[in-house]
PAGUDREN-234543 format. One line per 5 residues: their letters; for each residue x, z negated, y negated of N, C-alpha, C, O. Coordinates in nm, 2 decimals. Layout:
BEGIN
a> X Z Y X Z Y X Z Y X Z Y; ...;
This chain:
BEGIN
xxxxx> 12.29 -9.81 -9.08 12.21 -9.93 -9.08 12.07 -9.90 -9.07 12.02 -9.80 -9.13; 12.00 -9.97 -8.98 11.86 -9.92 -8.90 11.79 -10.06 -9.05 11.82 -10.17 -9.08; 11.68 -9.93 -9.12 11.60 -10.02 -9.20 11.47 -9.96 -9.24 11.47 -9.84 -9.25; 11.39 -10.02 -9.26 11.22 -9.98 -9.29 11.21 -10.05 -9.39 11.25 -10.17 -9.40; 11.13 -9.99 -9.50 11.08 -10.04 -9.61 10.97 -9.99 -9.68 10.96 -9.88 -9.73;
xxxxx> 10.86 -10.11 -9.68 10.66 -10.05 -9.69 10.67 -10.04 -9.84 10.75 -10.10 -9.92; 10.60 -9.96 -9.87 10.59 -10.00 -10.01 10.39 -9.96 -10.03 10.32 -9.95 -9.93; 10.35 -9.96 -10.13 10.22 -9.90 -10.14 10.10 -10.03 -10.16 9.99 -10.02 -10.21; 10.15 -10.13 -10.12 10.02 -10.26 -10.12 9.98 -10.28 -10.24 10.04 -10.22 -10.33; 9.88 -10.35 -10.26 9.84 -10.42 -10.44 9.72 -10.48 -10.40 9.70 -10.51 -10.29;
xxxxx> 9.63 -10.49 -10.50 9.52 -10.57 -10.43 9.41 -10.41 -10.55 9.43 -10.35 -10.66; 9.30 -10.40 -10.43 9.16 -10.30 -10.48 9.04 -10.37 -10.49 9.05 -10.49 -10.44; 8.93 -10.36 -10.52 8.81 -10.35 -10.49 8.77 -10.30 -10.37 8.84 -10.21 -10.32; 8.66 -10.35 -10.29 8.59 -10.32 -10.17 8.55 -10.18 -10.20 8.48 -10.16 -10.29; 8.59 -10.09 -10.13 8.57 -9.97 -10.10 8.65 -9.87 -10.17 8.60 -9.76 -10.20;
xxxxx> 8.81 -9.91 -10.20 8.89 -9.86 -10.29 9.02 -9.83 -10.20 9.06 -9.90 -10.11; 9.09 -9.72 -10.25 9.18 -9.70 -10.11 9.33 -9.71 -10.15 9.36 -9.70 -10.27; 9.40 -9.73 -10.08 9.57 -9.70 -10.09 9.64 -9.64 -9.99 9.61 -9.61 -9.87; 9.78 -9.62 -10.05 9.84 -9.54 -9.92 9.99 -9.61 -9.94 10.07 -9.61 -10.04; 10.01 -9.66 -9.80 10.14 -9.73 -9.79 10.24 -9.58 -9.76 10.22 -9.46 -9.75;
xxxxx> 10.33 -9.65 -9.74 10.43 -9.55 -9.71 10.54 -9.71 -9.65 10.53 -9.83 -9.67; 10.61 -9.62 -9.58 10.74 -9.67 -9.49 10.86 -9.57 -9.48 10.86 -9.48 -9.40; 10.97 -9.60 -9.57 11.10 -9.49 -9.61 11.16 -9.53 -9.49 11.12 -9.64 -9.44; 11.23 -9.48 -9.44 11.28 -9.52 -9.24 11.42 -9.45 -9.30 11.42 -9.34 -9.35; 11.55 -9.54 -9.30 11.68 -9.47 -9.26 11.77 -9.54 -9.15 11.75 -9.65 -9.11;
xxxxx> 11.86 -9.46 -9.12 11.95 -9.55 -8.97 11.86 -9.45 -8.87 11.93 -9.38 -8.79; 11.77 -9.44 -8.85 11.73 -9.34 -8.71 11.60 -9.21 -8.77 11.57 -9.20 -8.89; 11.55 -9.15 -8.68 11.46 -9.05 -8.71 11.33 -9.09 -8.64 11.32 -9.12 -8.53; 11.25 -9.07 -8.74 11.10 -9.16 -8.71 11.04 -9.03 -8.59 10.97 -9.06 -8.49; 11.07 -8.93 -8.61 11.00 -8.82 -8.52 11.04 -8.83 -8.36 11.00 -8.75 -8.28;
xxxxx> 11.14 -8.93 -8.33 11.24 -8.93 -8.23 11.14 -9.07 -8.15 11.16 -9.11 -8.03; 11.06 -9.12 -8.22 10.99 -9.21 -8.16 10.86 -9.31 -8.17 10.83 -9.30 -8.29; 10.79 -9.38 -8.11 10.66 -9.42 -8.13 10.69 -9.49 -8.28 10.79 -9.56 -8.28; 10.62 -9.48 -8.37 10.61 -9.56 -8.50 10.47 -9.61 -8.49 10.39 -9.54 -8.43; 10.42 -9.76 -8.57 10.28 -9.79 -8.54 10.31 -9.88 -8.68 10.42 -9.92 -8.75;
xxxxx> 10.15 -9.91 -8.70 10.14 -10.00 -8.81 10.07 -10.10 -8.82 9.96 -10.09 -8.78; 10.13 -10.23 -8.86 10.03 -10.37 -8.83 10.00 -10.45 -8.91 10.06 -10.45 -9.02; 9.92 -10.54 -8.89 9.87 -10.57 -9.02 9.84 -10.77 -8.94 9.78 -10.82 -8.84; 9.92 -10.82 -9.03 9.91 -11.00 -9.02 9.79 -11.02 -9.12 9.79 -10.95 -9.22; 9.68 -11.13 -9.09 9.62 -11.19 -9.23 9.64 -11.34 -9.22 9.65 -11.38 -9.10;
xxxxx> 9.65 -11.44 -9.31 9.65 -11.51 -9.31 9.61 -11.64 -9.20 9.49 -11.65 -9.18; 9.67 -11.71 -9.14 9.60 -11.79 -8.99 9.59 -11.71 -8.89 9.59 -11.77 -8.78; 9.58 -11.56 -8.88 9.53 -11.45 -8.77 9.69 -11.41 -8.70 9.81 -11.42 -8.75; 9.65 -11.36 -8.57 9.74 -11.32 -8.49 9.82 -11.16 -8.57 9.75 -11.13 -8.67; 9.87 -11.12 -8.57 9.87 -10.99 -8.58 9.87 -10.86 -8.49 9.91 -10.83 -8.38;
xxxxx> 9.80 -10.79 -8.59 9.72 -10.67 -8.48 9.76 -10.53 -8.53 9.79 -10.48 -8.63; 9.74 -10.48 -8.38 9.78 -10.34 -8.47 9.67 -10.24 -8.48 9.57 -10.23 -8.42; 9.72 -10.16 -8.59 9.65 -10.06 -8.69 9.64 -9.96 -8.64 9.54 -9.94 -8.58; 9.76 -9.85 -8.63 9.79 -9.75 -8.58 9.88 -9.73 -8.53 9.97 -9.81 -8.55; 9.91 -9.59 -8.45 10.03 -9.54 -8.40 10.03 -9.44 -8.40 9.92 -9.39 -8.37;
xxxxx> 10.14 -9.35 -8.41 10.18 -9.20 -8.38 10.31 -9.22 -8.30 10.38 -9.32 -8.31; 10.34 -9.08 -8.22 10.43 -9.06 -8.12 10.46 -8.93 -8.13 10.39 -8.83 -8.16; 10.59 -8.95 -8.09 10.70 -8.82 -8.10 10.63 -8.69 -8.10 10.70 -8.59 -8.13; 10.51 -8.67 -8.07 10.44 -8.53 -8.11 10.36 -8.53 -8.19 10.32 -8.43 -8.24; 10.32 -8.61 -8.21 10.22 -8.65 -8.36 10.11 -8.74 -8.32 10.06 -8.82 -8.40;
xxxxx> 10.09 -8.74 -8.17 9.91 -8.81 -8.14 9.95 -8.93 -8.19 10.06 -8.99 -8.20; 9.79 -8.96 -8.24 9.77 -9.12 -8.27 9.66 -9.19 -8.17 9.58 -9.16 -8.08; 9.68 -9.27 -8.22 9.59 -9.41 -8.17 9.58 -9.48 -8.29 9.68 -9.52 -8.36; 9.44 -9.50 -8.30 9.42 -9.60 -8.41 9.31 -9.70 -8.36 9.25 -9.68 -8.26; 9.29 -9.82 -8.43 9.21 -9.95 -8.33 9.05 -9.90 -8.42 9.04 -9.84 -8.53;
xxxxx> 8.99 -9.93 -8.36 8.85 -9.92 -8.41 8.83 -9.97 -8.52 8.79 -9.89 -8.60; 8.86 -10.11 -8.56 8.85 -10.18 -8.67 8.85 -10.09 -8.81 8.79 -10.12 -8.91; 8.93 -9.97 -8.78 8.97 -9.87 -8.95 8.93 -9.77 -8.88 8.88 -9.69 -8.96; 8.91 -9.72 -8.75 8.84 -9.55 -8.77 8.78 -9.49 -8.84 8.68 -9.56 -8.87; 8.79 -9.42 -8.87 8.74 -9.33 -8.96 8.78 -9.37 -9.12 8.75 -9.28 -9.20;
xxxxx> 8.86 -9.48 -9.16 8.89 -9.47 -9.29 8.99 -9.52 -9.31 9.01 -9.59 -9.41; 9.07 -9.50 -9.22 9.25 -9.52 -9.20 9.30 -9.41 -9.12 9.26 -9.39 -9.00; 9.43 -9.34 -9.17 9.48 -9.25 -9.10 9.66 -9.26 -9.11 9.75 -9.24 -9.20; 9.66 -9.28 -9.01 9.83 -9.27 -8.99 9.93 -9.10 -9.00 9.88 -9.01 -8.92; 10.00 -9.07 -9.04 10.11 -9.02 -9.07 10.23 -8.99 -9.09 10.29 -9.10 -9.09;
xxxxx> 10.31 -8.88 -9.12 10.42 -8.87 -9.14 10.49 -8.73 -9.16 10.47 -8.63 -9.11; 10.59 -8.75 -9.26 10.67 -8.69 -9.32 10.79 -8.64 -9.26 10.89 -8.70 -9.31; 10.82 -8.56 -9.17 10.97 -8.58 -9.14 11.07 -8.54 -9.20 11.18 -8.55 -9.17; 11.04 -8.49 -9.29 11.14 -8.37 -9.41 11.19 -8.55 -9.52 11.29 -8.58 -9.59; 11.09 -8.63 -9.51 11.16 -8.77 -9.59 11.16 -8.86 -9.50 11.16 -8.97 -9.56;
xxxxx> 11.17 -8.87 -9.35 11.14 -8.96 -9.28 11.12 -9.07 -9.32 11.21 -9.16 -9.36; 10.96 -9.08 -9.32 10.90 -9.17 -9.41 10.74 -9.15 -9.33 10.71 -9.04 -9.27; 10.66 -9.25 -9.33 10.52 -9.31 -9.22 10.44 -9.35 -9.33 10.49 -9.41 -9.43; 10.30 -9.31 -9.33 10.25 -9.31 -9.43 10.13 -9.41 -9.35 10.15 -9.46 -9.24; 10.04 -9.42 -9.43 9.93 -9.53 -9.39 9.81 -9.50 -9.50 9.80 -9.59 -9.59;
xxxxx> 9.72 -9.37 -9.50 9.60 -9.40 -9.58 9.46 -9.47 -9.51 9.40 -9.46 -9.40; 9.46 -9.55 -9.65 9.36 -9.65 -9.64 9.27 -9.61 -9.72 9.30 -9.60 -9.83; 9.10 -9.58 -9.65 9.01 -9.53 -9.75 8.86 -9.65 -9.73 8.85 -9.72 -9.63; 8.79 -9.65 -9.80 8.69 -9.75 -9.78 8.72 -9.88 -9.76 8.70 -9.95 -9.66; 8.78 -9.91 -9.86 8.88 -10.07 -9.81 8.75 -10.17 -9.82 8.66 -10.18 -9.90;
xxxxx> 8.78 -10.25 -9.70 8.69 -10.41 -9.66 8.77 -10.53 -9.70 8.88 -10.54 -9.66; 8.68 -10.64 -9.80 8.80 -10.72 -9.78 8.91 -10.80 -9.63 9.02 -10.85 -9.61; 8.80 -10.76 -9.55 8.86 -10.80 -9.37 9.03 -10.73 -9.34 9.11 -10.72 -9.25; 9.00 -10.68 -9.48 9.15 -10.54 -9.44 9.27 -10.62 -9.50 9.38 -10.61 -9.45; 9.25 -10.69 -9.60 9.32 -10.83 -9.65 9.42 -10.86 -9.57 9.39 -10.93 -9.47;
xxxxx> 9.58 -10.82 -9.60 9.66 -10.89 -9.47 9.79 -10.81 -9.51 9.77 -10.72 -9.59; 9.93 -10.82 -9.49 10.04 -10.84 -9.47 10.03 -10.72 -9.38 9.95 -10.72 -9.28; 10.11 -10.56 -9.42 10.11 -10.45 -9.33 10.26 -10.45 -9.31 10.35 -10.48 -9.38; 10.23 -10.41 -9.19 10.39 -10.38 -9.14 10.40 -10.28 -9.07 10.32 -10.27 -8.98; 10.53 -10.17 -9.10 10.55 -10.10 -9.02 10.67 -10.11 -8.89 10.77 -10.19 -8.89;
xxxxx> 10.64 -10.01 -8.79 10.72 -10.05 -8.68 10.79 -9.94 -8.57 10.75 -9.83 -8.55; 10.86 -9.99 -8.53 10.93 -9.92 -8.46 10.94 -9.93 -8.29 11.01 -10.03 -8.26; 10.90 -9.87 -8.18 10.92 -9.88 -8.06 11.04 -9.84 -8.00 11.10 -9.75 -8.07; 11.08 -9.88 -7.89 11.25 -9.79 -7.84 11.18 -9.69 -7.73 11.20 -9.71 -7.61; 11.11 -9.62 -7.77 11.04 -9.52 -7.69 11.00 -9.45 -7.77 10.98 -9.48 -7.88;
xxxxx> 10.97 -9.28 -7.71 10.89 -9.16 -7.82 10.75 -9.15 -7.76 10.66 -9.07 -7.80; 10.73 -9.24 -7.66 10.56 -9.22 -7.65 10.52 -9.39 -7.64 10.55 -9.49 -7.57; 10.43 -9.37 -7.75 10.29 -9.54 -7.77 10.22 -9.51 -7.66 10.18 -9.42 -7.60; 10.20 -9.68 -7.66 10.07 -9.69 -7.56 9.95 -9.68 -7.64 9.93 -9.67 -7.76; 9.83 -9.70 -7.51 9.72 -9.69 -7.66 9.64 -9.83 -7.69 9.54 -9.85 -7.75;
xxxxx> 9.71 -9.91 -7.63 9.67 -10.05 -7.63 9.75 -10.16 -7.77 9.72 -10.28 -7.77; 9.84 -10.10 -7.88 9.87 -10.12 -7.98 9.92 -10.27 -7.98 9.88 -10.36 -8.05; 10.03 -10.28 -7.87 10.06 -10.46 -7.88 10.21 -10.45 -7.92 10.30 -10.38 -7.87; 10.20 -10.56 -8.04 10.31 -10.57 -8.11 10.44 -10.57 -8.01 10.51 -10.48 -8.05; 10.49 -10.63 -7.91 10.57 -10.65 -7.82 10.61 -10.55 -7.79 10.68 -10.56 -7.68;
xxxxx> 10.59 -10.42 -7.84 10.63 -10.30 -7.77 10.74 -10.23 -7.86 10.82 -10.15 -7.82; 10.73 -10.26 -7.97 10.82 -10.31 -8.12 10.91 -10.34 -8.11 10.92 -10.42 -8.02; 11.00 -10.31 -8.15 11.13 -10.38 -8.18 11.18 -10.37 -8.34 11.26 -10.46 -8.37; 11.16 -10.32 -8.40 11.22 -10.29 -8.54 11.12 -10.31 -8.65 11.01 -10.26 -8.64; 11.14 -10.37 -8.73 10.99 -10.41 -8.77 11.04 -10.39 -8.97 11.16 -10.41 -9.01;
xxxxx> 10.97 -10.36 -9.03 11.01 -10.34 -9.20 10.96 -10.52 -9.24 10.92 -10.60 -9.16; 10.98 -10.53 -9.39 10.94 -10.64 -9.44 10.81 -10.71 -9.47 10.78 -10.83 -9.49; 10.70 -10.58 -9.45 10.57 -10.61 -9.47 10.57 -10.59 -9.68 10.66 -10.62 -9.76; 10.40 -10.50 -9.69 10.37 -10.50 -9.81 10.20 -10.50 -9.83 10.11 -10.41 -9.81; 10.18 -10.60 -9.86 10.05 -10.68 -9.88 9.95 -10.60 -9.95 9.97 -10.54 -10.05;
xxxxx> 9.84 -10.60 -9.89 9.73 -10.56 -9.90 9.62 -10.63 -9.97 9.59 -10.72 -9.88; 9.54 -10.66 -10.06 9.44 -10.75 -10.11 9.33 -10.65 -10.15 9.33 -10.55 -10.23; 9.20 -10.71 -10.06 9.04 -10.62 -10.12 9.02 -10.77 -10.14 9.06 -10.86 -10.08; 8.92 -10.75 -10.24 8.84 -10.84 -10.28 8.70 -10.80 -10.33 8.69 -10.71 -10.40; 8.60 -10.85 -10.29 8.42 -10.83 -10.30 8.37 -10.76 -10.41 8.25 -10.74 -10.42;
């Protein structure tokens, strides 16, 4: 059974960090693009990051430099550190799965197919 599950959200202070994690069983996360996305309230959802079957990432400007995507394959499991948190980071993260081992670097949900439940993120001022 193919299943994703985020865990790691809570709500911080502006400039306070967390680190999601995504436990992946049913397939092997190293076998293909994984990316991470983030819904906020009223807003489209966008994506965060991505890694592919050799490790490279792509990450969107919006978190460079204080968001870094990862992974575990010894617990196939996708990590997500968040450092310098803005409240703008406020949003519903989700991790994901593509049917491919190489991401594009244009980070559009539609490229997804497997998606976890989402684990909420809250900065506040």
């Amino acid at each position: 059974q193919v299943q994703a599950e985020e865990s790691g959200g809570g709500s911080v202070q502006t400039g306070g960090s967390l680190r999601l994690s995504c436990v992946v069983s049913g397939y092997t996360i190293s076998n293909y693009c994984m990316g991470w996305f983030r819904q906020a309230p009223g807003k489209e959802r966008e994506g965060v990051a991505s890694i592919n079957y050799s490790g490279f990432r792509v990450i969107t400007a919006a978190v460079a430099g204080r968001f870094t995507i990862s992974r575990d394959d010894a617990q196939n499991t996708l990590w997500l550190q968040m450092d310098s948190l803005k409240p703008e980071d406020t949003a519903l993260y989700y991790c994901a799965r593509a049917n491919t081992p190489y991401c594009s670097s244009t980070l559009q949900s539609s490229e997804y197919n497997f998606w976890g439940q989402g684990t909420q993120v809250t900065v506040s001022s």
